[in-house]
matplotlib code that plots the C-alpha trace (Angstrom):
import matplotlib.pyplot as plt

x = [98.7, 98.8, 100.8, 100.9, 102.2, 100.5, 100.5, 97.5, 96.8, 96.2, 96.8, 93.1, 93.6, 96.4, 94.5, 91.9, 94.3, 95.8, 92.8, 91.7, 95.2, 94.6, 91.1, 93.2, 92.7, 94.6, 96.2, 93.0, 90.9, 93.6, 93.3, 89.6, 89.2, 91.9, 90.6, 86.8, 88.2, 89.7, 86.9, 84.8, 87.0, 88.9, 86.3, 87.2, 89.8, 87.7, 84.0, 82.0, 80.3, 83.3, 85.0, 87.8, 90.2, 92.0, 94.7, 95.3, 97.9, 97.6, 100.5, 100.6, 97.6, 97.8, 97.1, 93.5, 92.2, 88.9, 86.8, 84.6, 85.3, 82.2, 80.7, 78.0, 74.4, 70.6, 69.6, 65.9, 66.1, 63.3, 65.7, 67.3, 69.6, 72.4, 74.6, 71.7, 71.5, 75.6, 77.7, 80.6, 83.2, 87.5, 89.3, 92.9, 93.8, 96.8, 97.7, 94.0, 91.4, 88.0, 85.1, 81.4, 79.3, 75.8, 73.6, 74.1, 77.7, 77.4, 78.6, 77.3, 79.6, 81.2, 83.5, 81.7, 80.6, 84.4, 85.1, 82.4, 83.3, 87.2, 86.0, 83.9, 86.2, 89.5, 89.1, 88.7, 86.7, 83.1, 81.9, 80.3, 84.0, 85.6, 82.9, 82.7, 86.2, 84.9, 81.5, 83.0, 85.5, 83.2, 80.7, 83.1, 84.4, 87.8, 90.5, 90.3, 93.3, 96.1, 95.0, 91.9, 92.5, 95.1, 92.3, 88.8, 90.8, 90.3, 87.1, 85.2, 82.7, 82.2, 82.0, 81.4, 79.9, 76.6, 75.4, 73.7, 75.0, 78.2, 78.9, 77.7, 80.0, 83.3, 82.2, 82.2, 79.5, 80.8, 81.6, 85.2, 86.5, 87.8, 91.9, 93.8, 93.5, 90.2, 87.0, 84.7, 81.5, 79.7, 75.8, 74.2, 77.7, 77.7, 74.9, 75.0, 78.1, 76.2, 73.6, 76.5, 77.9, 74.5, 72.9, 75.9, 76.8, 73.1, 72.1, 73.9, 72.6, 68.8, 68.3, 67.7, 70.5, 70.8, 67.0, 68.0, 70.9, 68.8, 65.6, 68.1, 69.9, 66.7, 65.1, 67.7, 67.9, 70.5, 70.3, 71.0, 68.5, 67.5, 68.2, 71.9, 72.5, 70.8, 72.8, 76.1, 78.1, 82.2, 84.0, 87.1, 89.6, 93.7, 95.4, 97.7, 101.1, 104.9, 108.6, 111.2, 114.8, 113.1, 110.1, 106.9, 104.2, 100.6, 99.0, 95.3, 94.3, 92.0, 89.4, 91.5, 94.0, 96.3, 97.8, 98.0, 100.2, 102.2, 102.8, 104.1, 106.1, 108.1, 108.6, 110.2, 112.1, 113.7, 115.1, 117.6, 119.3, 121.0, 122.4, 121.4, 119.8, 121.8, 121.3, 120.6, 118.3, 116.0, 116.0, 114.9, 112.4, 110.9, 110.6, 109.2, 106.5, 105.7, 105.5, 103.2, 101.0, 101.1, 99.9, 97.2, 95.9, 95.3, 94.4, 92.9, 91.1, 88.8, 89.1, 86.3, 87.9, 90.8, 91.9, 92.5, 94.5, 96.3, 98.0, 98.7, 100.5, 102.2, 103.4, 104.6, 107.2, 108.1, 108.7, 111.0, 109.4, 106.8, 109.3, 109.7, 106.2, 105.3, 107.4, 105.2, 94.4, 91.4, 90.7, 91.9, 93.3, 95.1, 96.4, 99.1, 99.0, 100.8, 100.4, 103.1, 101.7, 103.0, 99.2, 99.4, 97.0, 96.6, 93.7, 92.9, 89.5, 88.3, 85.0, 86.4, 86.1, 82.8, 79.8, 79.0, 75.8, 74.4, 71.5, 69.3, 70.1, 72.8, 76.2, 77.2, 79.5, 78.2, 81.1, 81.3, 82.8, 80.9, 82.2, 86.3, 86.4, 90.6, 89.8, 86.3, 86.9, 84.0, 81.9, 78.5, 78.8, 81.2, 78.8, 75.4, 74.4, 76.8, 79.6, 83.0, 84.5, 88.4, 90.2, 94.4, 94.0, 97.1, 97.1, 99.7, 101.4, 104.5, 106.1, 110.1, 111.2, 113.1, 109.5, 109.1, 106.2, 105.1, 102.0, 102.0, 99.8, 99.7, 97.0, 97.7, 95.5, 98.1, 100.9, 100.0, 101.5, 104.8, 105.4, 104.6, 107.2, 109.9, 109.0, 109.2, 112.4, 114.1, 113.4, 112.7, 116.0, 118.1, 118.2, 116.7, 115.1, 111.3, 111.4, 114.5, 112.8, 109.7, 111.6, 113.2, 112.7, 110.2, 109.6, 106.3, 105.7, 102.1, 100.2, 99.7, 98.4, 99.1, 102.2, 103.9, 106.4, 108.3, 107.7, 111.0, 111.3, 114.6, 117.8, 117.5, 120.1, 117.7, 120.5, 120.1, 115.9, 115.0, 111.5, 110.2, 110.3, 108.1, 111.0, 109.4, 111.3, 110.8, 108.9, 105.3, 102.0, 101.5, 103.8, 101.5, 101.8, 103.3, 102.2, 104.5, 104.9, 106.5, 107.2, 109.8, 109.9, 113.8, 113.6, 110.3, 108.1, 109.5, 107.6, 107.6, 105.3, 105.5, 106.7, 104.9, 101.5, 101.1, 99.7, 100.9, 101.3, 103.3, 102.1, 103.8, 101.9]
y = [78.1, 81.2, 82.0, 84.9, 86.2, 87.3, 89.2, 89.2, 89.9, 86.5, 83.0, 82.4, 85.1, 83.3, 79.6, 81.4, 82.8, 80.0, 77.7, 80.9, 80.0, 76.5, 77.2, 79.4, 82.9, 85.8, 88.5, 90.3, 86.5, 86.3, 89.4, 90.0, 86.4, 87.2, 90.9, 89.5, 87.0, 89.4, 92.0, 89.0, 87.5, 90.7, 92.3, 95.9, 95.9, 95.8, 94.6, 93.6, 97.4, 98.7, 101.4, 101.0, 101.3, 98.7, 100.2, 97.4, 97.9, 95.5, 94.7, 97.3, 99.3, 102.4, 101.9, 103.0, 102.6, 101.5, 103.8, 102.0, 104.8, 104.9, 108.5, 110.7, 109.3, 111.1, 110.6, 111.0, 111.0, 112.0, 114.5, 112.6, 114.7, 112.2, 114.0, 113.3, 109.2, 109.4, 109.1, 110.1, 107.3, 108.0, 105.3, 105.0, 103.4, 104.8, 107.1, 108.5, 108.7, 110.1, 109.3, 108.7, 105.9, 104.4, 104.7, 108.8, 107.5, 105.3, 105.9, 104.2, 101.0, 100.9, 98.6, 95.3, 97.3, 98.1, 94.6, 93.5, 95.5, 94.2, 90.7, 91.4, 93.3, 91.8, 88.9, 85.1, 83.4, 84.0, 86.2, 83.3, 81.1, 84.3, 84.9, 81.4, 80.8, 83.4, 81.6, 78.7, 79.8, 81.8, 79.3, 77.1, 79.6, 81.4, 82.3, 86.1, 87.7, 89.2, 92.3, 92.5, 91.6, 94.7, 97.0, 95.0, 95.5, 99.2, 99.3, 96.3, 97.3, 101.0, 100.2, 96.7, 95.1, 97.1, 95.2, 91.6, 90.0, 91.1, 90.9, 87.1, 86.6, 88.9, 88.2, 84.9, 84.8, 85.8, 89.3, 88.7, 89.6, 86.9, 87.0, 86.2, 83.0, 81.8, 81.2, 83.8, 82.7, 85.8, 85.2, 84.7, 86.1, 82.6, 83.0, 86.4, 85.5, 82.5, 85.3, 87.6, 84.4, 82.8, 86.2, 88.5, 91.8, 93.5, 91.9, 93.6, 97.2, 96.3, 92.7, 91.9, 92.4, 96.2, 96.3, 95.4, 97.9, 100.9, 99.5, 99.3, 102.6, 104.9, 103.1, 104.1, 107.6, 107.4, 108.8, 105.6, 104.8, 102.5, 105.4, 105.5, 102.0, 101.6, 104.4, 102.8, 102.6, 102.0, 104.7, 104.5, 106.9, 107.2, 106.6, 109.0, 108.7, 109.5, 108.6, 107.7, 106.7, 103.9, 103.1, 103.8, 104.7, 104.3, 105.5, 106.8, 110.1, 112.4, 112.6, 110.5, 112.3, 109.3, 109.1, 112.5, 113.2, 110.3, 111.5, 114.9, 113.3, 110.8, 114.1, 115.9, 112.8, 112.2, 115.6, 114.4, 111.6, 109.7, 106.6, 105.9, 107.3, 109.4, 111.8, 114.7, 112.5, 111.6, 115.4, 115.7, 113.2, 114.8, 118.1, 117.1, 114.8, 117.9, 120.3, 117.6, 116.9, 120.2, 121.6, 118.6, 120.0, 123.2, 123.0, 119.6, 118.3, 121.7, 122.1, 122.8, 121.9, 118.7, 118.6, 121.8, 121.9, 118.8, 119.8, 123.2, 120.9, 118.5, 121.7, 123.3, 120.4, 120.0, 123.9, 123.2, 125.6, 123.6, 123.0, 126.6, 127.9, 124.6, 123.4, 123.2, 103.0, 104.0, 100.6, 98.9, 95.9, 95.6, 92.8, 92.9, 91.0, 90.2, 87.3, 85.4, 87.5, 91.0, 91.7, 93.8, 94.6, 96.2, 96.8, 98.6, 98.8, 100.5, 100.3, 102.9, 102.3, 101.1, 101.8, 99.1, 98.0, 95.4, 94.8, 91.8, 88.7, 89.5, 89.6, 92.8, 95.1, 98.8, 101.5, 104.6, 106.7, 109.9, 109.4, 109.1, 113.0, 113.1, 112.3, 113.9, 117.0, 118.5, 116.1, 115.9, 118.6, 117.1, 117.2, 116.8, 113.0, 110.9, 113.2, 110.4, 110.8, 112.0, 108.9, 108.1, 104.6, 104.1, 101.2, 101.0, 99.3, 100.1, 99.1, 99.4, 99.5, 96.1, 94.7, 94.2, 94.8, 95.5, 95.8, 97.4, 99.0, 99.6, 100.0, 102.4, 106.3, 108.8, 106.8, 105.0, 107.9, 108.1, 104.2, 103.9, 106.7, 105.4, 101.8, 103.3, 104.9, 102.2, 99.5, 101.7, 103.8, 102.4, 98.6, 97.2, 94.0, 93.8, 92.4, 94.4, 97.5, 96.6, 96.0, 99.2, 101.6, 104.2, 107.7, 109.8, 113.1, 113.1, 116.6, 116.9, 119.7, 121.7, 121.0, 118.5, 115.8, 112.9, 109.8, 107.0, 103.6, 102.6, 102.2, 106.0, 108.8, 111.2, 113.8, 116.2, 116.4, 119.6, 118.9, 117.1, 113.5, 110.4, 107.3, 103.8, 101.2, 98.6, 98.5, 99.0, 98.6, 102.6, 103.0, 101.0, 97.4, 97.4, 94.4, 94.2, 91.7, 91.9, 89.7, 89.8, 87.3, 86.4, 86.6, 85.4, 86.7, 88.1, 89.2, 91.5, 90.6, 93.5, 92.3, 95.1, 93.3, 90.2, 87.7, 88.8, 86.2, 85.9, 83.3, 82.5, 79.6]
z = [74.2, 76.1, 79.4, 81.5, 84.7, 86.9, 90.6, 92.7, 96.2, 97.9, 97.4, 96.5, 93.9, 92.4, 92.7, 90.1, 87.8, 87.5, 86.5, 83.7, 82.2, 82.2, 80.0, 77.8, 79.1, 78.0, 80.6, 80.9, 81.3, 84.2, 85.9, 85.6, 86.8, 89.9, 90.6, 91.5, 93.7, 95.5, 95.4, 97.0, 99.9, 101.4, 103.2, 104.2, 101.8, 98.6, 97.9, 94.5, 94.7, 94.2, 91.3, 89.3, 86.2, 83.8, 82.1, 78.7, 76.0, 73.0, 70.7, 67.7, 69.5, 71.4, 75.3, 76.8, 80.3, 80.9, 83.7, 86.1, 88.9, 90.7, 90.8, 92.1, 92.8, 92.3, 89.2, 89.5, 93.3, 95.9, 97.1, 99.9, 101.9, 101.9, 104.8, 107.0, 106.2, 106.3, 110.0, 110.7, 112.2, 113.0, 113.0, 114.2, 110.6, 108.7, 111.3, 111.6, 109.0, 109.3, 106.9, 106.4, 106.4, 105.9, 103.0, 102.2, 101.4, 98.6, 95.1, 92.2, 91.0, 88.0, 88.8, 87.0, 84.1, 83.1, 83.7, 81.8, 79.2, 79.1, 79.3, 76.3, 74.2, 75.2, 76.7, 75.4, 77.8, 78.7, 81.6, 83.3, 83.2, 85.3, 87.7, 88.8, 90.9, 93.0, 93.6, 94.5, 96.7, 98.5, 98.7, 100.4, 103.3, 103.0, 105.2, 106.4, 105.0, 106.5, 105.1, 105.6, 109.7, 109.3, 108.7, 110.1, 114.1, 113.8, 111.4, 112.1, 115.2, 114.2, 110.2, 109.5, 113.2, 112.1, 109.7, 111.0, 108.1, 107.8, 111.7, 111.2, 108.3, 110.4, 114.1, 116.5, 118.7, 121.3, 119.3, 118.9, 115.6, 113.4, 112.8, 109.4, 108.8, 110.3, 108.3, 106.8, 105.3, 104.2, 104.2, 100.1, 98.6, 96.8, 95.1, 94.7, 92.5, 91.0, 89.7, 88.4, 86.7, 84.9, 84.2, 83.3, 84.7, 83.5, 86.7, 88.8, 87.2, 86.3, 87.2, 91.1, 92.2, 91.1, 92.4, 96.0, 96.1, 94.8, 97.2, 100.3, 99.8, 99.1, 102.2, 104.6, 103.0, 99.9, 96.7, 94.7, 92.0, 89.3, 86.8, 88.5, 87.8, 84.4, 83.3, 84.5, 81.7, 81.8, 79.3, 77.6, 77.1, 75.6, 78.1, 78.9, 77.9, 79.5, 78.5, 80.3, 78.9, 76.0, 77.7, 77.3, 80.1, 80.0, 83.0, 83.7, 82.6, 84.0, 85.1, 87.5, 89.5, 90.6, 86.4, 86.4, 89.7, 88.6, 85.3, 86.6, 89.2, 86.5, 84.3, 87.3, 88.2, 84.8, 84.5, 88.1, 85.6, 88.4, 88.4, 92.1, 95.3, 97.1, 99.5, 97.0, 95.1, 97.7, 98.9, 95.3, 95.4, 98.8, 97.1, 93.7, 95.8, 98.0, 94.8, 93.1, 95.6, 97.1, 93.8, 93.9, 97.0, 95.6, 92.8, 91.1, 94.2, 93.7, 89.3, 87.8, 84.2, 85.1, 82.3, 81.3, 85.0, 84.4, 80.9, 82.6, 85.5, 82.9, 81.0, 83.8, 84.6, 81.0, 80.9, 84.2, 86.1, 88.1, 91.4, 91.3, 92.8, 94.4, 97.5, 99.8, 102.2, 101.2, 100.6, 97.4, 95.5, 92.2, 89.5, 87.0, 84.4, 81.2, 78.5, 75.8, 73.3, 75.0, 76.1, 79.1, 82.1, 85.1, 87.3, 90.6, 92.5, 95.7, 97.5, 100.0, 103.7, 103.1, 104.4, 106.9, 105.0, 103.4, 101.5, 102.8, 101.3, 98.8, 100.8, 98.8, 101.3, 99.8, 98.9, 101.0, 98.2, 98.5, 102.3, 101.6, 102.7, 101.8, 98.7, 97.6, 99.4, 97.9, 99.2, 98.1, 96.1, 93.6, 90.6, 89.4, 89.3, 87.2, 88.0, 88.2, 92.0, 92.3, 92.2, 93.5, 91.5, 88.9, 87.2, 84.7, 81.8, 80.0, 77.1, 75.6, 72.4, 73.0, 73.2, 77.0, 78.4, 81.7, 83.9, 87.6, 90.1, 93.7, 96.5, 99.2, 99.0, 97.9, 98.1, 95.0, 93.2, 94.9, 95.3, 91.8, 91.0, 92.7, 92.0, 87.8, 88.5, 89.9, 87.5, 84.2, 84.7, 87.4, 86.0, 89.1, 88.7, 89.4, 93.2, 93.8, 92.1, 94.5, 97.8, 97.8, 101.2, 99.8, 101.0, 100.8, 101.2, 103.6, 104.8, 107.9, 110.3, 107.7, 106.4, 104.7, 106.8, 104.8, 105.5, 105.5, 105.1, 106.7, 104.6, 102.7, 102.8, 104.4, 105.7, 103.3, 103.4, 105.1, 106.2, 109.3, 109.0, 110.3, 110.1, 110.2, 111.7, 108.6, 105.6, 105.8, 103.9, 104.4, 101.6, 99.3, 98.3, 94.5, 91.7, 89.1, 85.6, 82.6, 79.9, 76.8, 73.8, 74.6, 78.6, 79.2, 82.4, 85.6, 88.5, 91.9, 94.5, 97.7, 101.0, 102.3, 101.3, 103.5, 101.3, 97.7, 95.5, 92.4, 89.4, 86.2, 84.0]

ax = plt.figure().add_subplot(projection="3d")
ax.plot(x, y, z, "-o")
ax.set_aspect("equal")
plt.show()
C-alpha cells in the first residue's frame, strides 16, 4: 500500500489527505485532494476559480509542470471595455497593495483543468473520490482560518462585503467580520462541489457551472465567454531544470516568471560555496536578489519573447556576468507532496485578491487576475485572448542522486522566489534539516518608491548589507509560508511545515 507525506495549509486540508491515503491514493491523489480543500474553505486566500501549476516528477521520468495559470479573457467578446466594469480598491495588506476588482478583472481559470488533467494522467483514484472531502466539509461549515482572517480584516468590506452572498457566508449580522476560528458557511458552495464531483471538471468549463460564470461576468461588463472557458485547456511543458551540489531541481519554466527568477537566483547562489551565513553571504544574497529581480522588473514583466529573455537571463549568470549590470500575497495556497514510491508533487494556486463577486447561486469567489497590477503590469493589454498572465508561483520538486526526493512550494507574491532560494540553499547545500531549513530568518529584497530596501527577519548578520533595510521584529508570513516533503527508501519521509503560516499542517501516512 502506498504512503506519502504530505504538507498542506490547514488542518482540514490535512483531515482529506489523509482519508485519499487511506483509499490508496498516490502523492498527486493526496495533494489534488488537499489543494481543493483548501481552494474551497480559505476565502480571500484562494478560491475554486482560481490558476495554478503542479510541478510532478515520476521515478525514471523526466519532471514536467502542468499550467493551469489563468490568462487573458475575450474570446468572441461583445467588446466590453473591462477597465470600465473594474474598481480600483488599496488596501493596507502587505505593507500596501493596490488592485482592481469586479467583473473587468477576472481571468479565465485553469486551475481545475490542470488538476483534472493530473488526476487523470497521474493519479489513481477517480475525480469524483478527490472532489468530495471538500463537499463535505464545506457542506458542514468550517472554521475561518487564521489566514484567511489575516487578510479578510483589511479586504473584507471593500472586496469581499459586496457580494450578498459572500458577506452572508464572511459577515454576522450585525456586519462584524467573522475571526479565525468561527464558522463560515458559504451559500451553494456544497453543491457546487457536489456538481464538480458527480459531473467532472467539463462542468465547470461548459456545463452550468461555466454557464453562470460567463452569464454573470458579461452581465456586469467582463469579457469572459463560453468560448474562453470551452477553450480552457491545461498544457504541459519540461519543466525546467537546475543543479545544485547532487541534486536535481525541477521548477516551472516560462511562460511563468516565478521558475525562472528562482532558477537564476540558485545559479548565482551556488557560485558563493559557503558553508554557512555570514555576514558576506547574506550581503551576497541581498545583491543577487536585487540583480534578479531588478532585471525582472525590467525586462520580463514587459518581454515580448520570455523565453528568449529568460535563457539570455540564465546565460548571463552561468557566463558570471549577470551581477555585473544588475544591482539595482497575492493570494495563494500550495501542497507538497511525495509518495513511498519516490513520486513527487507540488502545487500552487492563486485566485488573486479576488474580485468580490459571486455569481448567484454557486458560492464561487471569482479571481481578480487581470486586476493584480504588481504583477500584470501590462494590464489589460497583456495579450490577445488566451494569452497566460505573468505568474510568481514556484512549485517545485527535486530529486538527488541518493534517490531522495523532495517536493516544496511557498505562497507569498515575489517572495516565493527568494524564500524558496534560501529555503533550497539551506537544506540542498548547507545540510539543514527540512523544518530547520524552513524556520530559518529570511531576507527579501522588495522595490519600493523606487528603489530597492531589504527586508530582515531577525537573527541575520546584516552589517555588511549596504542598502536600506525594513527589520521585522519576528518571523512573518510576508516572507512567504514554505511546504516542504521528501522521502528516501532508507530514511523514509520528513517534513517542514512554516511557522510563518498559522495553520500549516504536516501529515505522514
Amino acid at each position: 500500500m502506498s504512503s506519502t507525506a504530505v504538507v498542506c495549509s490547514t488542518p482540514l486540508a490535512a483531515q482529506a489527505a489523509a482519508g485519499i491515503v487511506g483509499q490508496g491514493g498516490n502523492a498527486i491523489d493526496v495533494a489534488i485532494a488537499a489543494v481543493l480543500v483548501s481552494m474551497s474553505t480559505e476565502p480571500g486566500v484562494c478560491a475554486l476559480t482560481s490558476g495554478g501549476y503542479l510541478t510532478i516528477w515520476l521515478p525514471d521520468s523526466d519532471p514536467v509542470t502542468i499550467d493551469g495559470n489563468v490568462s487573458m479573457p475575450g474570446r468572441g467578446s461583445r467588446h466590453n471595455d473591462p477597465a470600465a466594469a473594474c474598481r480600483r480598491v488599496v488596501l493596507e495588506y502587505g505593507g500596501g497593495v493596490e488592485t482592481l476588482i469586479g467583473a473587468g478583472s477576472v481571468a479565465t481559470p485553469a486551475g481545475i483543468a490542470a488538476l483534472a488533467h493530473a488526476s487523470r494522467e497521474y493519479g489513481h483514484l477517480p475525480w469524483q473520490a478527490l472532489v468530495e472531502p471538500a463537499a463535505r466539509i464545506v457542506g458542514d461549515g468550517f472554521p475561518l482560518s487564521a489566514a484567511s482572517y489575516g487578510y479578510l480584516k483589511y479586504s473584507g468590506e471593500p472586496i469581499f462585503g459586496i457580494d450578498p452572498d459572500s458577506r452572508k457566508a464572511l459577515f454576522h449580522s450585525n456586519g462584524r467580520l467573522k475571526t479565525t476560528g468561527e464558522t463560515v458557511v458559504v451559500p451553494h458552495l456544497a453543491e457546487t462541489l457536489r456538481i464538480l464531483a458527480a459531473e467532472g471538471p467539463a462542468s465547470f468549463y461548459t456545463g452550468t457551472l461555466g454557464q453562470a460564470m460567463v452569464d454573470y461576468v458579461q452581465a456586469n461588463g467582463g469579457l469572459l465567454t463560453d468560448a474562453d472557458m470551452a477553450g480552457c485547456k491545461p498544457l504541459v511543458r519540461p519543466s525546467l531544470v537546475v543543479d545544485l551540489d547532487d541534486w536535481e531541481i525541477a521548477l516551472n519554466p516560462p511562460p511563468a516568471i516565478g521558475g525562472a527568477t528562482l532558477a537564476a537566483m540558485l545559479i548565482e547562489l551556488r557560485r558563493l560555496d559557503f558553508s554557512a551565513w555570514g555576514p558576506g553571504e547574506i550581503a551576497a544574497l541581498a545583491q543577487i536578489q536585487t540583480a534578479v529581480l531588478g532585471y525582472r522588473r525590467a525586462h520580463l514583466d514587459w518581454s515580448e519573447s520570455l523565453a528568449d529573455d529568460v535563457e539570455s537571463m540564465l546565460a548571463g549568470c552561468v557566463k558570471g556576468g549577470f551581477l555585473n549590470g544588475w544591482r539595482n500575497s497575492s493570494s495563494t495556497v500550495h501542497t507538497s507532496a511525495v509518495d513511498n514510491g519516490g513520486l513527487g508533487c507540488a502545487i500552487t494556486m492563486s485566485s488573486g485578491y479576488g474580485a468580490g463577486i459571486m455569481p448567484p447561486g454557486t458560492g464561487l469567489w471569482l479571481n481578480n487576475s487581470l486586476g493584480e497590477l504588481e504583477l500584470n503590469r501590462r494590464g489589460f493589454e497583456v495579450g490577445p485572448p488566451g494569452t497566460i498572465l505573468p505568474s510568481n508561483m514556484a512549485p517545485t520538486v527535486a530529486r538527488r542522486r541518493d534517490g531522495t526526493t523532495l517536493a516544496v512550494g511557498s505562497p507569498g507574491a515575489d517572495r516565493i522566489t527568494s524564500a524558496l532560494a534560501q529555503f533550497l540553499v539551506n537544506h540542498l547545500h548547507l545540510g539543514m534539516d527540512l523544518q530547520q531549513a524552513v524556520d530559518h530568518p529570511r531576507v527579501h529584497a522588495e522595490f519600493v518608491d523606487d528603489q530597492f530596501r531589504l527586508a530582515c527577519e531577525p537573527g541575520l548578520p546584516t552589517a555588511e548589507v549596504r542598502m536600506p533595510k525594513r527589520e521585522f521584529e519576528e518571523l512573518s508570513m510576508f516572507f512567504g509560508g514554505v511546504a516542504a516533503a521528501s522521502w528516501h527508501r532508507d530514511h523514509g519521509f520528513a517534513t517542514g511545515a512554516d511557522p510563518r503560516r498559522a495553520g500549516s499542517q504536516r501529515l505522514a501516512c
